[in-house]
PDB file of N, CA, C and O in Angstrom:
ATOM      1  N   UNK A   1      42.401 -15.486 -17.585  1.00  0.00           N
ATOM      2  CA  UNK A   1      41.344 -16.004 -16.755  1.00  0.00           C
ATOM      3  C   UNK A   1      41.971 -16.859 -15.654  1.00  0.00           C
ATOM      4  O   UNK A   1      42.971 -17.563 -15.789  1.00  0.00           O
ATOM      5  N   UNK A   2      41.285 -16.707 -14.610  1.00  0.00           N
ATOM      6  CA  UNK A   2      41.924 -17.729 -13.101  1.00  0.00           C
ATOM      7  C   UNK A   2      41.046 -18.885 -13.713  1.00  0.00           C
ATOM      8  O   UNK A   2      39.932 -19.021 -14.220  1.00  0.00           O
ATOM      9  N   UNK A   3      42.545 -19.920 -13.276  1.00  0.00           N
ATOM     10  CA  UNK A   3      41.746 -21.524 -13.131  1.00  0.00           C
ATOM     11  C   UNK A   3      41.753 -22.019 -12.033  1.00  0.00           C
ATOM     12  O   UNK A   3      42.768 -22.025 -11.336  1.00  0.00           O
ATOM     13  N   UNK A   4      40.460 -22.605 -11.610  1.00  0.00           N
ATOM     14  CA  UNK A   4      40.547 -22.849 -10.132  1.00  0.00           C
ATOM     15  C   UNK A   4      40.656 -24.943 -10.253  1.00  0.00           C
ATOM     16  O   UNK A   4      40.195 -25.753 -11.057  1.00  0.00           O
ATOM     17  N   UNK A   5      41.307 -25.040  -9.284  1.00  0.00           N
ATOM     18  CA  UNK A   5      41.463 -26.910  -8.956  1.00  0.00           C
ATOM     19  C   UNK A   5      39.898 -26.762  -8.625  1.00  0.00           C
ATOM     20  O   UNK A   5      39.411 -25.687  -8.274  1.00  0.00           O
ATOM     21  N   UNK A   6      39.152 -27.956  -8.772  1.00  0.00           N
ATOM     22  CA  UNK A   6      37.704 -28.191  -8.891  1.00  0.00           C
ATOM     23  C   UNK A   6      37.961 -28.880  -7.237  1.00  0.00           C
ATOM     24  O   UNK A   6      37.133 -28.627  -6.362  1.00  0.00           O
ATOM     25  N   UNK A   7      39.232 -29.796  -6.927  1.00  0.00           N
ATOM     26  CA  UNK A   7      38.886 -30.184  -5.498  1.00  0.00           C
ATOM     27  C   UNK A   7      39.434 -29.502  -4.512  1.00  0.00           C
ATOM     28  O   UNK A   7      38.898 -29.727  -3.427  1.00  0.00           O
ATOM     29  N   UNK A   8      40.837 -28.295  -4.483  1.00  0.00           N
ATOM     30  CA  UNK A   8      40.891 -27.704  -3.716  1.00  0.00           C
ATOM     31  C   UNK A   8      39.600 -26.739  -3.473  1.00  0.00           C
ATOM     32  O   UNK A   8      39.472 -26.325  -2.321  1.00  0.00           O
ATOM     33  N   UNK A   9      38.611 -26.329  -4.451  1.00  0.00           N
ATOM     34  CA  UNK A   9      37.572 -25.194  -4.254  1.00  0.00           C
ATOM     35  C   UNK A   9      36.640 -26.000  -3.681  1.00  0.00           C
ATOM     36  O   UNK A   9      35.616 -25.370  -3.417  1.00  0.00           O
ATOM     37  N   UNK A  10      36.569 -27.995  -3.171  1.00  0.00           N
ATOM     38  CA  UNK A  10      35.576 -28.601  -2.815  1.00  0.00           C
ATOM     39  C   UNK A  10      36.160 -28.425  -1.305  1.00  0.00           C
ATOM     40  O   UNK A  10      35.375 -28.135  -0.402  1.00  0.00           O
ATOM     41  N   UNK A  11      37.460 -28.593  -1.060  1.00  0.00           N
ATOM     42  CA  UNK A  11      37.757 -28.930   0.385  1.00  0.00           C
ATOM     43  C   UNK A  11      37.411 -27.293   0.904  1.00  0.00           C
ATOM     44  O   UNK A  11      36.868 -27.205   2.006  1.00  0.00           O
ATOM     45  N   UNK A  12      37.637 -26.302   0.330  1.00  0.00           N
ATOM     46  CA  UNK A  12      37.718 -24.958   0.961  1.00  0.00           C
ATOM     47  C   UNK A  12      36.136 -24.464   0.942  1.00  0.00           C
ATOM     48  O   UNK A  12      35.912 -23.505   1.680  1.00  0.00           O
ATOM     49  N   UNK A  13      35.043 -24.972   0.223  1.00  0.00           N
ATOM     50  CA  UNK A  13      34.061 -25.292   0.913  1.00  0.00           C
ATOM     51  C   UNK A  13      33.388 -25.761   1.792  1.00  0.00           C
ATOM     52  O   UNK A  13      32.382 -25.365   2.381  1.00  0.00           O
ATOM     53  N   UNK A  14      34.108 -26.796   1.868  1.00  0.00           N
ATOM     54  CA  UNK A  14      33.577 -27.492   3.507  1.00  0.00           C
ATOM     55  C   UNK A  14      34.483 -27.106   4.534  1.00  0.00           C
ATOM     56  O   UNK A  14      34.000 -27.088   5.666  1.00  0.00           O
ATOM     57  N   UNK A  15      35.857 -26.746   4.395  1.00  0.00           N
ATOM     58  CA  UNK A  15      36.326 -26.312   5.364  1.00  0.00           C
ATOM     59  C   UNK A  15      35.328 -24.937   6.355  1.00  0.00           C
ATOM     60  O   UNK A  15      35.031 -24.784   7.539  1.00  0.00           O
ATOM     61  N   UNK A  16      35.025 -23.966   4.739  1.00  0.00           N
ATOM     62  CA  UNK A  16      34.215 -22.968   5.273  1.00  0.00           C
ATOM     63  C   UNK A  16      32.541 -23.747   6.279  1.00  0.00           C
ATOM     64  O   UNK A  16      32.106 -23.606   7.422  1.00  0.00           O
ATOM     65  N   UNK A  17      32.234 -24.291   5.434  1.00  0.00           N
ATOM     66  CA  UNK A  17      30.997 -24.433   5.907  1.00  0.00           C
ATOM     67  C   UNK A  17      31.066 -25.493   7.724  1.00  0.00           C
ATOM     68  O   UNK A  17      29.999 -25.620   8.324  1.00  0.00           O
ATOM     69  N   UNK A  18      32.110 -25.989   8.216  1.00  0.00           N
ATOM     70  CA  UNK A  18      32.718 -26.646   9.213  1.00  0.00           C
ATOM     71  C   UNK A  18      33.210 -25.391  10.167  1.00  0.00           C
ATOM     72  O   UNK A  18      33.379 -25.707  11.345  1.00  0.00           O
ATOM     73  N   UNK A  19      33.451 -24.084   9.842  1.00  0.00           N
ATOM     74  CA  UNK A  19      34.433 -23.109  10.493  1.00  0.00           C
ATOM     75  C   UNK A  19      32.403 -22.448  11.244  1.00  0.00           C
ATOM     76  O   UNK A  19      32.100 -22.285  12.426  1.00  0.00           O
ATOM     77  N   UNK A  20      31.448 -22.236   9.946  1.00  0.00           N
ATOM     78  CA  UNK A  20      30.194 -21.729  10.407  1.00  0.00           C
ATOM     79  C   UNK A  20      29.536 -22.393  11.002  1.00  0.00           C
ATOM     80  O   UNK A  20      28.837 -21.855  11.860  1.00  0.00           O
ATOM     81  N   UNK A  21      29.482 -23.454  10.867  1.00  0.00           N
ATOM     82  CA  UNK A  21      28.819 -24.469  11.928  1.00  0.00           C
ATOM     83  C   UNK A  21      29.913 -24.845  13.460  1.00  0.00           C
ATOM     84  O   UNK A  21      29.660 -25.799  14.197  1.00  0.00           O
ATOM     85  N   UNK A  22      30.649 -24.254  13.605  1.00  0.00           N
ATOM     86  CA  UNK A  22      31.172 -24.457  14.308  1.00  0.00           C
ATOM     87  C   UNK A  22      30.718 -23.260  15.138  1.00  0.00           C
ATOM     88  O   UNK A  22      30.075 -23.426  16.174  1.00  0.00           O
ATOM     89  N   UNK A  23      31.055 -22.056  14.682  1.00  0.00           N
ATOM     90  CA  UNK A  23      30.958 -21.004  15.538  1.00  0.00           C
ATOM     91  C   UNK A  23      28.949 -20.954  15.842  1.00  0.00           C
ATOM     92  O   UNK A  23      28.509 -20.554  16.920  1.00  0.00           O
ATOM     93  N   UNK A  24      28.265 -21.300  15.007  1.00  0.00           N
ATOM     94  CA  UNK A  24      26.899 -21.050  15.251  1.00  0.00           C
ATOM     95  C   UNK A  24      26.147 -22.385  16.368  1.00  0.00           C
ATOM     96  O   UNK A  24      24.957 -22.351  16.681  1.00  0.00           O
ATOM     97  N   UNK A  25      27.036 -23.399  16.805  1.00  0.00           N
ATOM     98  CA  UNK A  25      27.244 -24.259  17.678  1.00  0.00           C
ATOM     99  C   UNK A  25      27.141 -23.899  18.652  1.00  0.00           C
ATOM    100  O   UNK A  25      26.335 -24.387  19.444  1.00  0.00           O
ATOM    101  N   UNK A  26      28.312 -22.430  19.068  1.00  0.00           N
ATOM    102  CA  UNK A  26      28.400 -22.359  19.895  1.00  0.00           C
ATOM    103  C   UNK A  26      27.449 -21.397  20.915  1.00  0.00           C
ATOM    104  O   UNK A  26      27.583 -21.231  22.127  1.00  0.00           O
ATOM    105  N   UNK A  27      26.745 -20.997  20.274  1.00  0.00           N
ATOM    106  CA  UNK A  27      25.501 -20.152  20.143  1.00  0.00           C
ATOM    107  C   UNK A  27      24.247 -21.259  21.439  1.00  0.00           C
ATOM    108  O   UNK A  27      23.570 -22.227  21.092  1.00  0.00           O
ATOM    109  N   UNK A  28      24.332 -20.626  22.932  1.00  0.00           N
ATOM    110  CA  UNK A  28      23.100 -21.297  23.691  1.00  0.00           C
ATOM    111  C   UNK A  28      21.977 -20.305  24.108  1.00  0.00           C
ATOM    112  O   UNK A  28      22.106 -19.256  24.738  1.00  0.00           O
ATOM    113  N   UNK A  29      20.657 -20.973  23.530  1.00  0.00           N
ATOM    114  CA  UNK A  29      19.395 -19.893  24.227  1.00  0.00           C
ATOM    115  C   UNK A  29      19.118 -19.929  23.029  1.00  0.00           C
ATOM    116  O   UNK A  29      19.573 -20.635  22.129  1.00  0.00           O
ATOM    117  N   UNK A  30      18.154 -18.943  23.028  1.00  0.00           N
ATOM    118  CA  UNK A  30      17.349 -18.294  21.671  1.00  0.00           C
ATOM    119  C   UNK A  30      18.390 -17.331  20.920  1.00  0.00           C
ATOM    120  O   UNK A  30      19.372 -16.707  21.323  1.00  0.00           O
ATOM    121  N   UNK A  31      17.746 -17.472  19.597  1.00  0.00           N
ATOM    122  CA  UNK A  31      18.648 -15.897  19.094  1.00  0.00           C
ATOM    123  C   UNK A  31      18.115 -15.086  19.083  1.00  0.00           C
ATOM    124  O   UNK A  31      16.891 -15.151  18.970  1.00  0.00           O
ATOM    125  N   UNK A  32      18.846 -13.787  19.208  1.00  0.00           N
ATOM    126  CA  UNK A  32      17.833 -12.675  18.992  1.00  0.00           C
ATOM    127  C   UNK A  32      17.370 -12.211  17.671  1.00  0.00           C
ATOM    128  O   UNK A  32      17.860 -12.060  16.552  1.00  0.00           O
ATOM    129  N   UNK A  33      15.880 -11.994  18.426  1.00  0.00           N
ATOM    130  CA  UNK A  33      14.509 -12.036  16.995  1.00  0.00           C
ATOM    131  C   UNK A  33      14.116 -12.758  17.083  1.00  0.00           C
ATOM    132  O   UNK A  33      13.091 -12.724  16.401  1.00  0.00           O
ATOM    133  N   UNK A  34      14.273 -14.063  17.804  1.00  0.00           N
ATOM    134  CA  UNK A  34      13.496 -15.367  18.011  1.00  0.00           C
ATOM    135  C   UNK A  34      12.495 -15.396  19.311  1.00  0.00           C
ATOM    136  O   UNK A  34      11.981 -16.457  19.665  1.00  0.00           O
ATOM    137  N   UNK A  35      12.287 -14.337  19.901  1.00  0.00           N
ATOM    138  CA  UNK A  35      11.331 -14.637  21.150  1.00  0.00           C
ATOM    139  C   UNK A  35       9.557 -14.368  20.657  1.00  0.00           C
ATOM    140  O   UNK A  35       9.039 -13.275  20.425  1.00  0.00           O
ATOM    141  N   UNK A  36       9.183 -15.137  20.624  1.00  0.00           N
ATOM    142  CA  UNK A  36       7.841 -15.875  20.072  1.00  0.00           C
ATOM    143  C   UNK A  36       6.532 -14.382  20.525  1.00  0.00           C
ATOM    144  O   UNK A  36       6.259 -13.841  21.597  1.00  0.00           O
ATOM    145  N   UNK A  37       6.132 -14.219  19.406  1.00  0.00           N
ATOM    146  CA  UNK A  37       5.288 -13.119  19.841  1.00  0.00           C
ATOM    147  C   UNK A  37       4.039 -13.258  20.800  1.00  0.00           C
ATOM    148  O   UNK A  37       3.715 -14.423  21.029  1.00  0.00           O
ATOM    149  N   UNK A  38       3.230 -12.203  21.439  1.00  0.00           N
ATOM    150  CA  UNK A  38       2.059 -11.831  22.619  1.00  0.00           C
ATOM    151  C   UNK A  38       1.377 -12.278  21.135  1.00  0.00           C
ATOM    152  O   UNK A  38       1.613 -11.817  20.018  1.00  0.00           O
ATOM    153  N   UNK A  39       0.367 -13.435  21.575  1.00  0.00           N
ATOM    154  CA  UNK A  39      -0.699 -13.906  20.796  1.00  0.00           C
ATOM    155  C   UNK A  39      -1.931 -12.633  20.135  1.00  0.00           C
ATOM    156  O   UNK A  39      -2.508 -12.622  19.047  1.00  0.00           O
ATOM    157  N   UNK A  40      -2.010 -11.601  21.356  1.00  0.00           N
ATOM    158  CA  UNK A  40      -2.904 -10.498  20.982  1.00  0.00           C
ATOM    159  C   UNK A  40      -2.397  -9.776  19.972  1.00  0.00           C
ATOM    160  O   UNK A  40      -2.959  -9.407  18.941  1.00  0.00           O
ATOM    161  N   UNK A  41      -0.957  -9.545  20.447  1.00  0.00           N
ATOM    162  CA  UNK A  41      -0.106  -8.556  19.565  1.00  0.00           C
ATOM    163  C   UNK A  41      -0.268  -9.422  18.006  1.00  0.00           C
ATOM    164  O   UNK A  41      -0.853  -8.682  17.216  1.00  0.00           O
ATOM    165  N   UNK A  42       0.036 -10.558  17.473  1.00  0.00           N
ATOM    166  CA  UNK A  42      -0.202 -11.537  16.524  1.00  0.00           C
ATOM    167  C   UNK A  42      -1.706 -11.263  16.121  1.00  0.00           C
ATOM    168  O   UNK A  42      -1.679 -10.707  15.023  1.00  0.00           O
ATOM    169  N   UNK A  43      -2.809 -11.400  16.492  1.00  0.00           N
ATOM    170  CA  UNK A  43      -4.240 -11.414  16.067  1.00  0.00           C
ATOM    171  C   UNK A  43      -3.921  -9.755  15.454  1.00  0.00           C
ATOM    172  O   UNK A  43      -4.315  -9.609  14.297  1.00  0.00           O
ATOM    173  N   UNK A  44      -3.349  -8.668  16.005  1.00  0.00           N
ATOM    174  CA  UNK A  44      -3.618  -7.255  16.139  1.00  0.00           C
ATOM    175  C   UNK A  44      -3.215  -7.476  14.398  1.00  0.00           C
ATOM    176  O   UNK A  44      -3.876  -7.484  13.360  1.00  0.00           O
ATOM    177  N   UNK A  45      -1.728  -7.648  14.756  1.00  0.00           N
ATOM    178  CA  UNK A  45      -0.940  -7.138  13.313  1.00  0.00           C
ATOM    179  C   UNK A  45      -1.420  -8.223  12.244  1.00  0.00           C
ATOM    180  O   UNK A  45      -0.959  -8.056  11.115  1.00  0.00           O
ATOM    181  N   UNK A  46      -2.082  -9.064  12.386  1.00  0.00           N
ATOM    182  CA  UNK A  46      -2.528  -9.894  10.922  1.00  0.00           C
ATOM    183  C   UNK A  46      -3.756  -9.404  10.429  1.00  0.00           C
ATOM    184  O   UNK A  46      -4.007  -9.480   9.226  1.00  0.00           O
ATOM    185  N   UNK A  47      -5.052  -8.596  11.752  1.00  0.00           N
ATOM    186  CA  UNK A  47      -5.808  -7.906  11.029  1.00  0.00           C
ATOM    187  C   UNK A  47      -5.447  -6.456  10.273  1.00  0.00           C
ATOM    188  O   UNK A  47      -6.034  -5.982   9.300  1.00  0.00           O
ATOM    189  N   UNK A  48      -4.299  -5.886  11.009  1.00  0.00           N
ATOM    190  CA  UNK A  48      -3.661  -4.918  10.236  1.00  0.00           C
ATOM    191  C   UNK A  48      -3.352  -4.937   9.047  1.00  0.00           C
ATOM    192  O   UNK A  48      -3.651  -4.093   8.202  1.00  0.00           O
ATOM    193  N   UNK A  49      -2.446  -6.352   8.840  1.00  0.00           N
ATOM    194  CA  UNK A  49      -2.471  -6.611   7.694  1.00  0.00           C
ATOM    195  C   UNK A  49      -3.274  -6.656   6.794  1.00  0.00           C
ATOM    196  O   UNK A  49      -3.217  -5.815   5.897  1.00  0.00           O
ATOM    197  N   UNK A  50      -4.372  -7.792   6.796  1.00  0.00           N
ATOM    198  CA  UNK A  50      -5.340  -7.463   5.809  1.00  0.00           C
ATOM    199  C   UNK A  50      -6.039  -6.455   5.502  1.00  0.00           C
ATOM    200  O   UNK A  50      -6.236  -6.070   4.349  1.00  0.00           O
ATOM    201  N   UNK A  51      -6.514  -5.898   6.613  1.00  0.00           N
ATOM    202  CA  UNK A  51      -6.998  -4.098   6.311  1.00  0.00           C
ATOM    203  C   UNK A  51      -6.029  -3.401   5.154  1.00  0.00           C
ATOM    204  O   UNK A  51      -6.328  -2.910   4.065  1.00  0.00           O
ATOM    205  N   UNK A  52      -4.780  -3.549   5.806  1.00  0.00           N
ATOM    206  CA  UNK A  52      -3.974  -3.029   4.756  1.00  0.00           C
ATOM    207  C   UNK A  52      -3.904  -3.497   2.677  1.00  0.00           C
ATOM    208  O   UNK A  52      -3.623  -2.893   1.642  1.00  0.00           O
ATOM    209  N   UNK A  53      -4.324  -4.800   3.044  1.00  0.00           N
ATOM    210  CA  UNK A  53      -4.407  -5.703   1.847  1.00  0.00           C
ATOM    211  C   UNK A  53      -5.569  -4.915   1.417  1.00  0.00           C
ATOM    212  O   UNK A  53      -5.418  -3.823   0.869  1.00  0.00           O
ATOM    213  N   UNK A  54      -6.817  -5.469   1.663  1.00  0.00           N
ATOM    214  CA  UNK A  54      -7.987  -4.758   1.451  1.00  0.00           C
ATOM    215  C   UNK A  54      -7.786  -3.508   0.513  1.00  0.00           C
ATOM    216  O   UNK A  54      -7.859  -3.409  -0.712  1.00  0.00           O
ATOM    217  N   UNK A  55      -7.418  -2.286   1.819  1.00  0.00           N
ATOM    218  CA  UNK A  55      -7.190  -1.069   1.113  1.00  0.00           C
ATOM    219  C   UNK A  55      -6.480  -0.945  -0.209  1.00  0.00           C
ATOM    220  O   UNK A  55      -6.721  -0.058  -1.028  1.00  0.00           O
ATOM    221  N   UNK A  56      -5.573  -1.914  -0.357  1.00  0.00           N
ATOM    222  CA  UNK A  56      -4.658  -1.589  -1.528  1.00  0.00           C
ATOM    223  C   UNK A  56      -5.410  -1.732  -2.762  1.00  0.00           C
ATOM    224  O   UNK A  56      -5.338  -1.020  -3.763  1.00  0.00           O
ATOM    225  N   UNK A  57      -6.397  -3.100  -2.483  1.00  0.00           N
ATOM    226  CA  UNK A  57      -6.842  -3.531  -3.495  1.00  0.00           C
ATOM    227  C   UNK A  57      -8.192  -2.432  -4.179  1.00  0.00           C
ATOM    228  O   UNK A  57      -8.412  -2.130  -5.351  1.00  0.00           O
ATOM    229  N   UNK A  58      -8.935  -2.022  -2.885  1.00  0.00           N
ATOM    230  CA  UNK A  58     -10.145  -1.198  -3.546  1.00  0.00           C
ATOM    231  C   UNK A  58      -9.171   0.085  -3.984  1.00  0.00           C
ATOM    232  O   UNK A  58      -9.313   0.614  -5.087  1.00  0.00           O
ATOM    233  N   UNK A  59      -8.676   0.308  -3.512  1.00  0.00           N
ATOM    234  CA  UNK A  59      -7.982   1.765  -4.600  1.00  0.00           C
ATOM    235  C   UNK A  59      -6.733   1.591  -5.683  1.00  0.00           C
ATOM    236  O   UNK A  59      -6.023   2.535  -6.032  1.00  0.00           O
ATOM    237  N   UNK A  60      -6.530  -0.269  -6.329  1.00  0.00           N
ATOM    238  CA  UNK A  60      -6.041   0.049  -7.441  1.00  0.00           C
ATOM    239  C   UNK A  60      -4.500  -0.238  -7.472  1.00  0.00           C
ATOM    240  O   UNK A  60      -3.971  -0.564  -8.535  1.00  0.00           O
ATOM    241  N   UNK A  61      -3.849  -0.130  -6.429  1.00  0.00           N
ATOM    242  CA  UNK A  61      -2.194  -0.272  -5.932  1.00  0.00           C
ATOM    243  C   UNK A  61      -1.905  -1.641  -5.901  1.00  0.00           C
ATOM    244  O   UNK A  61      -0.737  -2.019  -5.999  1.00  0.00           O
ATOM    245  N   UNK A  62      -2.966  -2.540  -5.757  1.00  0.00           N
ATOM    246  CA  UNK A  62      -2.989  -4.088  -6.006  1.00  0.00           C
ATOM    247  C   UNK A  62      -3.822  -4.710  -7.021  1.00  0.00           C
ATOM    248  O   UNK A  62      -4.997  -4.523  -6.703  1.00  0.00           O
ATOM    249  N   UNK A  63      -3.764  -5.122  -7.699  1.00  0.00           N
ATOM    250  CA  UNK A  63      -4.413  -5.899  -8.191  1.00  0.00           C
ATOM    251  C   UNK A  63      -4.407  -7.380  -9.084  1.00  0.00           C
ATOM    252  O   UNK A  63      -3.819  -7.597 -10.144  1.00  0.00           O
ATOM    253  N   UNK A  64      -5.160  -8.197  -8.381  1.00  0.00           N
ATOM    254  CA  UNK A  64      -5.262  -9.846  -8.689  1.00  0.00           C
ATOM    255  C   UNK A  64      -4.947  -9.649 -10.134  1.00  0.00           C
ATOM    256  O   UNK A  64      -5.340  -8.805 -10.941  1.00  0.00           O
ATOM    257  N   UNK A  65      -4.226 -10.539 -10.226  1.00  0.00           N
ATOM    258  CA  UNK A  65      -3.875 -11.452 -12.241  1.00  0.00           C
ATOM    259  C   UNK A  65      -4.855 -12.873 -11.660  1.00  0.00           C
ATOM    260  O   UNK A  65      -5.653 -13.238 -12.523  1.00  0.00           O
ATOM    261  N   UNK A  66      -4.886 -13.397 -10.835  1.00  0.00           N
ATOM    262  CA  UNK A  66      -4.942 -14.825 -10.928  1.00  0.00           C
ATOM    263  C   UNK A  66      -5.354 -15.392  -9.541  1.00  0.00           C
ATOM    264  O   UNK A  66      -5.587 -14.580  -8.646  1.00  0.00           O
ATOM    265  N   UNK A  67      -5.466 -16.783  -9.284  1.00  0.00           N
ATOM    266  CA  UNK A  67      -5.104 -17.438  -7.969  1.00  0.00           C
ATOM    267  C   UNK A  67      -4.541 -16.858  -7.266  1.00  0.00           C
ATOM    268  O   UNK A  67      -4.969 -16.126  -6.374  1.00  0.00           O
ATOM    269  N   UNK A  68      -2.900 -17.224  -7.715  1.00  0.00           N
ATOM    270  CA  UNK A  68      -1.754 -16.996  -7.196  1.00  0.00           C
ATOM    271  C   UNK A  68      -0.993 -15.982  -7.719  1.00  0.00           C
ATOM    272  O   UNK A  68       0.229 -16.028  -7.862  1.00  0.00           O
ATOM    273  N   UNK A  69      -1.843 -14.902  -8.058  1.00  0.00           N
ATOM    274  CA  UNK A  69      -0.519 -14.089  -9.085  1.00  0.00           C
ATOM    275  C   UNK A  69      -1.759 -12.965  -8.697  1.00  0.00           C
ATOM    276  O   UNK A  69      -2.969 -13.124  -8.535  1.00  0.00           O
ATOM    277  N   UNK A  70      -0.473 -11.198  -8.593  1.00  0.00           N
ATOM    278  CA  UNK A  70      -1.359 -10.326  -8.187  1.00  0.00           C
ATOM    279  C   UNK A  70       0.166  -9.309  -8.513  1.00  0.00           C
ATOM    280  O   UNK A  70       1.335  -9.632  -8.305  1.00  0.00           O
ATOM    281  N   UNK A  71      -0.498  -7.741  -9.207  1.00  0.00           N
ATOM    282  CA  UNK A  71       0.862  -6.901  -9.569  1.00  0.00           C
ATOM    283  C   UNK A  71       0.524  -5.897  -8.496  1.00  0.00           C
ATOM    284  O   UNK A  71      -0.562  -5.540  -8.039  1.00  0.00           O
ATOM    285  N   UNK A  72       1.560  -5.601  -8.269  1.00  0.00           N
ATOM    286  CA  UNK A  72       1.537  -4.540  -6.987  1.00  0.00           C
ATOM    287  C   UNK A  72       2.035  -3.109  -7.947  1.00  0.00           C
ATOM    288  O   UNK A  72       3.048  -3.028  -8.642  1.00  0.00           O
ATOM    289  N   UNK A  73       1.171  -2.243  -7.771  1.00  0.00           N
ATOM    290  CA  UNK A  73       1.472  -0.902  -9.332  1.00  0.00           C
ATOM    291  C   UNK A  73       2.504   0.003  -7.924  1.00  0.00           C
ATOM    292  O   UNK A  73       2.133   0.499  -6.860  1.00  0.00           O
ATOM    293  N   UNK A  74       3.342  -0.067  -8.318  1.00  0.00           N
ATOM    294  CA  UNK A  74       4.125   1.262  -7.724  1.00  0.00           C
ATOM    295  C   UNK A  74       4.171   2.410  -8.533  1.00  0.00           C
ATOM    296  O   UNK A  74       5.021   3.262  -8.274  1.00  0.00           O
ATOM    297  N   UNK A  75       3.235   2.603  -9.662  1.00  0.00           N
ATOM    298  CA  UNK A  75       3.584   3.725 -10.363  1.00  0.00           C
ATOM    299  C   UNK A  75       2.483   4.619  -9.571  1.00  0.00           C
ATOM    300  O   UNK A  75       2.432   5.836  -9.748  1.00  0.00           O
ATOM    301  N   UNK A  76       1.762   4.060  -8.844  1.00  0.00           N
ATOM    302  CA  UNK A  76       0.315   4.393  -8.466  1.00  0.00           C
ATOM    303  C   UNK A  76       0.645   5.374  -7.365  1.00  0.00           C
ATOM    304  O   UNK A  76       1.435   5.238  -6.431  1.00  0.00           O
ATOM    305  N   UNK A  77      -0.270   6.572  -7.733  1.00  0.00           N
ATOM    306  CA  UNK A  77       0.143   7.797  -6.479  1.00  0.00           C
ATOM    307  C   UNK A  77      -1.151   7.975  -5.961  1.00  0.00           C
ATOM    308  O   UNK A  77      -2.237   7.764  -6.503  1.00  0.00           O
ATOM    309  N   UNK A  78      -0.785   8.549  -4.414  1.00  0.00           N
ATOM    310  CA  UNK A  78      -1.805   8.734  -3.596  1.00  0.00           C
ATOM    311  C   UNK A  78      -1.891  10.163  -3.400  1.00  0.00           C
ATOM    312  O   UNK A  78      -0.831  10.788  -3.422  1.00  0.00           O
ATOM    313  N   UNK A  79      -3.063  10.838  -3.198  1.00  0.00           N
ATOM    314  CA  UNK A  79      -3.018  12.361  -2.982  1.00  0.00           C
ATOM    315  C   UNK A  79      -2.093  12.789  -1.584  1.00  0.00           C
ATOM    316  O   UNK A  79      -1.959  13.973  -1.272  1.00  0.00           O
TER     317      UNK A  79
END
């Protein structure tokens, strides 16, 4: 079995985590995937969504346990 030093594996952690913050520093502007969505486009796809929710649920592919708890059946086939 490898034995590792408990403080060389502490410094070579932060070394790492000092090398990623370094390079993600250097990073100016937005990132890409970060440009803030068309508010319409947002209203569109959240009613999509729930439509989609909806549907799952009246035909069975979803269904509530609880509050917060709901099994999603993937065994469930569609014609």
């Amino acid at each position: 079995m490898k034995t590792v030093d408990y403080q060389d594996w502490k410094r070579e952690i932060a070394r790492r985590q000092r090398r990623i913050l370094a390079v993600e520093s250097k990073f100016q502007g937005r990132a890409p995937g970060r440009r803030p969505r068309d508010p319409e486009k947002e209203k569109l796809l959240a009613r999509l969504d729930k439509a989609r929710f909806e549907r799952y649920l009246k035909s069975g592919k979803i269904v509530i346990l609880g509050p917060r708890r709901w099994k999603w059946r993937i065994d469930f086939r569609t014609p």
